[in-house]
matplotlib code that plots the C-alpha trace (Angstrom):
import matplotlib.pyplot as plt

x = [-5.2, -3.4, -5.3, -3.3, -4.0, -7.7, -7.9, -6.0, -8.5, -11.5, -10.2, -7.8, -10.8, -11.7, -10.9, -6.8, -6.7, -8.8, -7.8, -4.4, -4.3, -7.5, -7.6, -10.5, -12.3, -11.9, -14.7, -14.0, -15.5, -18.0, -20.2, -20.6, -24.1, -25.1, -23.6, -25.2, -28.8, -28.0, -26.9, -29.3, -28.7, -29.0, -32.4, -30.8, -29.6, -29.9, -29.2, -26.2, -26.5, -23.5, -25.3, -23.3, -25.2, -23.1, -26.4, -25.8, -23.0, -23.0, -20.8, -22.3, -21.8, -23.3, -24.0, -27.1, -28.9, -31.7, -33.6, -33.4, -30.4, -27.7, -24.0, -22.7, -23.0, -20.6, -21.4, -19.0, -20.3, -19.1, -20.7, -17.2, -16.9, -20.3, -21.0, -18.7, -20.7, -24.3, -25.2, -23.8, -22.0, -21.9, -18.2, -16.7, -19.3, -18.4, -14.9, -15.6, -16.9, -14.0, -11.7, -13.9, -15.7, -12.6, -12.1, -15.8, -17.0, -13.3, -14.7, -18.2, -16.9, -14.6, -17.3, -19.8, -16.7, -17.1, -15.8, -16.5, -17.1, -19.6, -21.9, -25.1, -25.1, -23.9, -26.8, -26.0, -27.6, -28.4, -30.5, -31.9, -29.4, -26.5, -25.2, -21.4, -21.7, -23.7, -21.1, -19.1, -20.6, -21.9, -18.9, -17.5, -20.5, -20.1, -16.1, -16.5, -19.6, -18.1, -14.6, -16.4, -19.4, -22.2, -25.4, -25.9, -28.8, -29.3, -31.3, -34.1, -32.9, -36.5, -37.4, -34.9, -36.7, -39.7, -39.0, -36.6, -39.5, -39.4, -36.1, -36.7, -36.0, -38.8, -41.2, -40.5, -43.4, -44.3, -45.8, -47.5, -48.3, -50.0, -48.6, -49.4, -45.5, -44.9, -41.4, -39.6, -36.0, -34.1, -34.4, -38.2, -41.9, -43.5, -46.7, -47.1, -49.5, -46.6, -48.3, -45.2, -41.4, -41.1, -45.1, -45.6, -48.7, -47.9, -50.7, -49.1, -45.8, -44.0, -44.6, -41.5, -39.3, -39.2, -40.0, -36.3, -35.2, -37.3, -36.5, -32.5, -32.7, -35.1, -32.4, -29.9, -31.8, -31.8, -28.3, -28.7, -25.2, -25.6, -25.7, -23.0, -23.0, -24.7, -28.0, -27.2, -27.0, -29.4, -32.8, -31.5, -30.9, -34.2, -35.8, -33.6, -34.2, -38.0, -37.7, -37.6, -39.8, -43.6, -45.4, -47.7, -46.0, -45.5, -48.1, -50.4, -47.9, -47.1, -49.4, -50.4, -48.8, -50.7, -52.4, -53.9, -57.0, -57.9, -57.9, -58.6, -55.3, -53.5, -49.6, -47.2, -45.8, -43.3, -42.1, -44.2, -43.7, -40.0, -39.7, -42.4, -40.0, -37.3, -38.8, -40.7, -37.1, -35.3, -38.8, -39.0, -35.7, -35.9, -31.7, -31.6, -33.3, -32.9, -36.4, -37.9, -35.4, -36.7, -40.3, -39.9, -38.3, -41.5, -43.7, -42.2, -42.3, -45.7, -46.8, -44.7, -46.0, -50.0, -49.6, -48.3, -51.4, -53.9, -52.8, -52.2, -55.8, -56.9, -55.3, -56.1, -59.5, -59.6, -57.6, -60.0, -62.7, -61.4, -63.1, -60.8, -57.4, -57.0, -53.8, -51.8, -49.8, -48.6, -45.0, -42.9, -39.2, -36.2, -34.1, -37.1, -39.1, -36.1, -37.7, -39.7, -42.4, -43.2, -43.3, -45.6, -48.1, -48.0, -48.4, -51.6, -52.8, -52.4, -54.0, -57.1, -57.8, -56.6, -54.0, -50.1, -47.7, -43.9, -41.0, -37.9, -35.3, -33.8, -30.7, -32.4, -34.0, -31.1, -29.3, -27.5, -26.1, -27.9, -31.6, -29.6, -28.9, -32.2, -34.0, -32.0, -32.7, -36.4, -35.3, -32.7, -35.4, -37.8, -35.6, -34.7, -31.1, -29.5, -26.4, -23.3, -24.0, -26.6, -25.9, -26.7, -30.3, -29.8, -33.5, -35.6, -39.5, -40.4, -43.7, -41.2, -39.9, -43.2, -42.8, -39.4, -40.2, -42.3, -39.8, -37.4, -40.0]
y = [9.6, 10.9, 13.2, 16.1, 15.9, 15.4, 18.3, 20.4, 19.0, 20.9, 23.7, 24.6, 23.9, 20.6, 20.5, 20.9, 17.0, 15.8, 18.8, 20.0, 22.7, 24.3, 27.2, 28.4, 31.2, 33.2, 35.3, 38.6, 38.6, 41.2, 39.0, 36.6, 38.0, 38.4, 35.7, 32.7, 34.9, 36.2, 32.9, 30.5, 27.2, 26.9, 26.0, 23.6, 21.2, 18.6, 20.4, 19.1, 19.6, 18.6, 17.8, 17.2, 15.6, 16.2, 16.1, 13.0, 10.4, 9.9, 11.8, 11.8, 13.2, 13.0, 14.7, 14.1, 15.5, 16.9, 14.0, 11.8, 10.4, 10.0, 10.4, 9.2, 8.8, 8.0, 7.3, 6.9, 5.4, 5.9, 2.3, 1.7, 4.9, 4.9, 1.4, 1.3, 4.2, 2.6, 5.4, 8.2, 10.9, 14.3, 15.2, 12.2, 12.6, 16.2, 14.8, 12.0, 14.3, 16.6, 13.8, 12.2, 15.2, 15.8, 12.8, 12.0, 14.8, 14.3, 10.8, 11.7, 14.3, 11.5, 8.9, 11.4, 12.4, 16.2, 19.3, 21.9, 24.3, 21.8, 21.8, 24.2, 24.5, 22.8, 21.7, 20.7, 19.8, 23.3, 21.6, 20.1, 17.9, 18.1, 21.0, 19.8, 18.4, 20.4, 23.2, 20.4, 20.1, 23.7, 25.4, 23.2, 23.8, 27.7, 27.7, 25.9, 27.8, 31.0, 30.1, 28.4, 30.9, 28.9, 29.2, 28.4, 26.4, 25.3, 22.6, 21.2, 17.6, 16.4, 18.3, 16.1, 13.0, 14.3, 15.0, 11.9, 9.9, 12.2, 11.6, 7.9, 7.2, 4.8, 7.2, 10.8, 13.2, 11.1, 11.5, 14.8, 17.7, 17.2, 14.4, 13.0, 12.2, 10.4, 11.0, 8.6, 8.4, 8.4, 12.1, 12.8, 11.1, 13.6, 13.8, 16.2, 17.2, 18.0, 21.5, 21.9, 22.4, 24.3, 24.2, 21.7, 21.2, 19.4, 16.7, 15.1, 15.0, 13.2, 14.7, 12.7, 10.7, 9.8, 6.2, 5.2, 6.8, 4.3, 1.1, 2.2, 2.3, -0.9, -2.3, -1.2, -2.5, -6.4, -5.8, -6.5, -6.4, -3.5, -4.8, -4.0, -1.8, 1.2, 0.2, -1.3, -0.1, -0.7, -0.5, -3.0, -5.4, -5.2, -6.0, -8.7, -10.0, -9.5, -12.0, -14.6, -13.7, -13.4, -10.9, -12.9, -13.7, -9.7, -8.1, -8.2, -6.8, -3.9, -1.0, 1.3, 4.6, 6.9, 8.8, 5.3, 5.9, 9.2, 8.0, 11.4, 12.9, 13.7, 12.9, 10.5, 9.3, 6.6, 6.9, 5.2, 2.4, 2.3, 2.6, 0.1, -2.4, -2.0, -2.7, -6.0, -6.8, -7.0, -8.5, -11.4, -11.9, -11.5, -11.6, -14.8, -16.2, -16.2, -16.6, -13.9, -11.3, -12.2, -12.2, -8.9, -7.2, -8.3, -7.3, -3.6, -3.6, -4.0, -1.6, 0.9, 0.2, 0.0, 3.1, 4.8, 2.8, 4.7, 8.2, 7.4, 6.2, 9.6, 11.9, 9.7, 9.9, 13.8, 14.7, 12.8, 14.6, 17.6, 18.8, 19.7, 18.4, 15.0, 13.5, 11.9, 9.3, 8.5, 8.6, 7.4, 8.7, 8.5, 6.1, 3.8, 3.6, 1.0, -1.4, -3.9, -4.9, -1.1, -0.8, -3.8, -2.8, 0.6, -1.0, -2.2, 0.5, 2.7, 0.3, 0.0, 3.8, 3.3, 5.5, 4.4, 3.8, 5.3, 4.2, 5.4, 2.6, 1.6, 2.5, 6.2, 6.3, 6.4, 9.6, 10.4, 12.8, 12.3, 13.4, 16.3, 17.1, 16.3, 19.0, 21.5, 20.6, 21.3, 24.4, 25.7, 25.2, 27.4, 30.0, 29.6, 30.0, 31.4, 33.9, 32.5, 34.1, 31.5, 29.6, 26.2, 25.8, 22.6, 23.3, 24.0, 23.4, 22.5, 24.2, 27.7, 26.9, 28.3, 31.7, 31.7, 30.5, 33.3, 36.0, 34.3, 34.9]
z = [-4.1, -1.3, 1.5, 0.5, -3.1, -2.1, -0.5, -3.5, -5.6, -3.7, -2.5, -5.4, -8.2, -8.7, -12.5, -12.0, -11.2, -14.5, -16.7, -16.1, -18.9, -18.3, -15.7, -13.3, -13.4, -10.2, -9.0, -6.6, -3.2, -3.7, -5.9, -3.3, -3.0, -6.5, -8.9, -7.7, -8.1, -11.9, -13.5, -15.4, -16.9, -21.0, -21.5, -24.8, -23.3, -20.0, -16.3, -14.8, -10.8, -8.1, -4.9, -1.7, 1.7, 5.1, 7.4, 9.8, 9.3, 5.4, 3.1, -0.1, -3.6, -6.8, -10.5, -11.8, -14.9, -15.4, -17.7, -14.5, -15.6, -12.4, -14.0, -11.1, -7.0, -4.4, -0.3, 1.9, 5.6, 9.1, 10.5, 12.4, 14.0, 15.5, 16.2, 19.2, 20.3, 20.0, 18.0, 15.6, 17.9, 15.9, 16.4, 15.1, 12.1, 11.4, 11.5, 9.4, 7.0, 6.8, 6.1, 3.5, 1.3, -0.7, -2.1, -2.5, -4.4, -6.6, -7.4, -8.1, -10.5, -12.1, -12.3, -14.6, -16.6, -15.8, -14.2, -12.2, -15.0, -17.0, -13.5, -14.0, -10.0, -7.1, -4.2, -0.8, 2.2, 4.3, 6.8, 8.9, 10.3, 13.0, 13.7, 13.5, 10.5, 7.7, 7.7, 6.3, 2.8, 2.9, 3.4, 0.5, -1.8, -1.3, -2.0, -5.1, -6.3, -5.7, -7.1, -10.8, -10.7, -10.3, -9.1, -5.1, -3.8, 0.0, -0.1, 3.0, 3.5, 3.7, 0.8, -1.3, 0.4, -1.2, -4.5, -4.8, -6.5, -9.3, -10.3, -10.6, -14.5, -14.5, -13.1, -14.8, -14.5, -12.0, -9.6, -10.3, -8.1, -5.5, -4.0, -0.5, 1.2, 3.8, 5.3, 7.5, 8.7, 12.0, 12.3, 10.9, 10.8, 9.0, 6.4, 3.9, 1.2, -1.9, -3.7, -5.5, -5.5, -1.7, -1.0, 1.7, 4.0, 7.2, 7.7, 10.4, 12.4, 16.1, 19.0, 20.1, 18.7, 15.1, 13.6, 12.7, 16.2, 18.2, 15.8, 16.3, 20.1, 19.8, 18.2, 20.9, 23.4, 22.1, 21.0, 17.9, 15.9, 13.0, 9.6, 7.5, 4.1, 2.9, 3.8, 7.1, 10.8, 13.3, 11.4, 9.0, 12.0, 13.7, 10.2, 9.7, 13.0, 12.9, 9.8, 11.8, 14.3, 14.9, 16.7, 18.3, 21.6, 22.6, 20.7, 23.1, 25.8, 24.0, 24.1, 21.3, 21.4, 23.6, 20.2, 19.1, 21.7, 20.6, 16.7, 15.1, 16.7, 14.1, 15.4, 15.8, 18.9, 19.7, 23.2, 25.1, 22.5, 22.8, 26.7, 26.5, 24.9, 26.8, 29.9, 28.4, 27.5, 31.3, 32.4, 30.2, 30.0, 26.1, 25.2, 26.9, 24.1, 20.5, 19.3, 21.7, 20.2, 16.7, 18.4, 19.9, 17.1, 14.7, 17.7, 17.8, 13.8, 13.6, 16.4, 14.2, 11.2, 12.4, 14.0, 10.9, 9.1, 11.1, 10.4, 7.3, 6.8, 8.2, 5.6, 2.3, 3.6, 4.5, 1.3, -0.9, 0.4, -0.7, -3.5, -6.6, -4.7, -5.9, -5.1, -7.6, -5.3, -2.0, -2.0, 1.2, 1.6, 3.6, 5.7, 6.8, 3.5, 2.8, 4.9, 2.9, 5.7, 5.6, 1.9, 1.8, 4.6, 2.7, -0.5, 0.3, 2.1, -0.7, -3.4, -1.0, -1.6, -5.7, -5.6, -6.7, -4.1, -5.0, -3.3, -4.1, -5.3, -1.5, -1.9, -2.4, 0.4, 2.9, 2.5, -0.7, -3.1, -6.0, -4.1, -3.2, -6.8, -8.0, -5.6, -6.5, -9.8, -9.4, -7.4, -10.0, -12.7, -10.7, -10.0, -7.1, -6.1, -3.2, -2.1, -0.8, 2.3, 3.5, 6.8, 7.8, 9.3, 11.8, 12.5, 9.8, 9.1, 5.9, 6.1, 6.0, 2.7, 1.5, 2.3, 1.7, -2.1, -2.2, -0.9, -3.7, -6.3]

ax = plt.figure().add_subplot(projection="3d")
ax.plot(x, y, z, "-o")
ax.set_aspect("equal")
plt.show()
């Protein structure tokens, strides 16, 4: 499919390239604030949900259903325009994005074997994320809501992180509200107490950088060559590279993030870590040496990873204290919660307080249409929709999804 006909195909309605015959319905301007607010699914039959992602460097669309069941799901990666770059830069993503959305959502609509006008609402990504890049998919969601009359819904990035779990066929109805989630990615290290579909209590949160921050720039620093793929890129290195390492040799060199003395602090905090790295890297001549890359990238893991431990101990312990607010699970979400040294130090963290540990599938964890689809989803079936109007939010708390649930309501 050629560029051009890409780009008829989303901005002239989608359904002319699978369905020549069948029009679209065109709706006037002036409903731009109303339509998407009036119109509810069929309660007979499955939700079908179009979610696009445009936050950071992946464009991604996909049409899941409301059972669980993902119809389809296509990612397309930027790895060679930001490796050059040691890291992603916003206006080649945003540009990326532009060049790529078309096509992507075309595909993901060809995959499920639907159109525009069998969609019960079309999510996307409003935030947070970077600021060149999330007008991308929104400004695509809005033009095909408006033009097919369907319902709107802007949803919080790490919201879809959270509920991911409970799209996972294996584990419908599960986990049930509340939920404790731990949230970790590139942009976010952030712990929440899950009340319900936009009800989040923030436990916990960086005072710096985020986890998957610090492991890319670790990364970086021992010049580690990205791994290649959807869930590659610099995180995937340093874990590969910590496989063959141990973290005896620098553990002891590395000091504990600043918070670790004052064990009831309640934050994250990775800096100090990360700088600490780096300069145990030029000192001990580390790239020189093979081994001592492997060794160092095992070392910085696990300082990661027992840091995370502690806090983590701290809420399952406060939250199961509280009287009449059990918590069903411990779910961990986003880019990081691929890793599988995390998942397995978490794994047994969780079963030591006998609760269930869900991860996401890994390929669900890095960003993705189909989580997109799936929160709005749970936000479509609570009513909550949004106008056409809405802007992106590159900066968005999640905790303020709670009152803005309740202005919805």
């Amino acid at each position: 499919m050629s560029k051009a006909t890409r780009y008829d195909c989303l901005f002239r309605g989608l359904v002319n390239v699978w369905r020549p015959h069948q029009h679209y319905r065109r709706v006037p301007l002036g409903a731009f604030r109303t339509i998407s607010s009036t119109i509810q699914p069929s309660s007979t039959r499955p939700v079908i949900v179009l979610g696009i992602e445009t936050s950071c460097d992946d464009t991604a669309a996909a049409i899941v259903r409301s059972d669980g069941t993902i119809l389809s799901e296509v990612v397309k990666g930027q790895q060679s325009l930001h490796e050059p770059m040691g890291g992603v830069v916003p206006t080649l993503a945003s540009r990326g994005h532009s060049e790529q959305l078309p096509g992507v959502i075309c595909q993901a609509l060809a995959q499920a074997q639907v159109t525009v006008d069998d969609l019960d609402a079309i999510a996307v990504t409003r935030g947070p994320g970077l600021p060149p890049c999330l007008p991308v998919g929104l400004n695509a969601a809005k033009t095909l809501a408006a033009v097919h009359g369907k319902p709107l819904i802007g949803v919080h990035h790490m919201e879809a992180h959270a509920l991911t779990a409970r799209m996972t066929s294996s584990l419908r109805q599960h986990p049930a509200f509340p939920f404790m989630t731990l949230l970790i990615s590139g942009g976010h290290t952030l712990l929440l107490t899950v009340n319900g579909v936009g009800d989040y209590d923030a436990l916990a949160t960086t005072l710096d950088n985020a986890v998957g921050e610090a492991i890319d720039k670790t990364a970086r620093a021992l010049e580690l060559a990205w791994i290649k793929g959807r869930r590659g890129g610099p995180g995937a290195a340093l874990e590969q590279a910590a496989l063959n390492g141990s973290p005896e040799r620098y553990e002891q060199l590395l000091p504990m993030p600043m918070l670790q003395r004052n064990k009831s602090t309640m934050a994250f905090s990775f800096s100090g870590l990360k700088t600490a790295v780096v300069r145990l890297i030029e000192r001990d001549n580390v790239l020189a040496d093979p081994q001592k890359v492997s060794d160092m990238a095992s070392a910085f893991q696990t300082a990661c990873i027992r840091h995370i431990e502690q806090k983590l101990e701290i809420a399952l312990r406060n939250e199961i204290k509280m009287a009449g607010k059990p918590i069903s699970a411990l779910v961990v979400s986003g880019g990081v919660a691929s890793n599988t040294f995390f998942r397995s130090r978490l794994q047994s963290l969780a079963s030591s307080f006998d609760i269930p540990l869900v991860c996401p599938p890994p390929q669900l964890c890095t960003d993705n249409g189909a989580m997109i689809a799936w929160a709005g989803i749970e936000r479509l079936q609570a009513g909550l929709v949004d106008d056409y109007t809405i802007t992106t939010l590159p900066k968005w708390p999640i905790e303020s999804l709670k009152s803005h649930t309740s202005h919805q309501n």
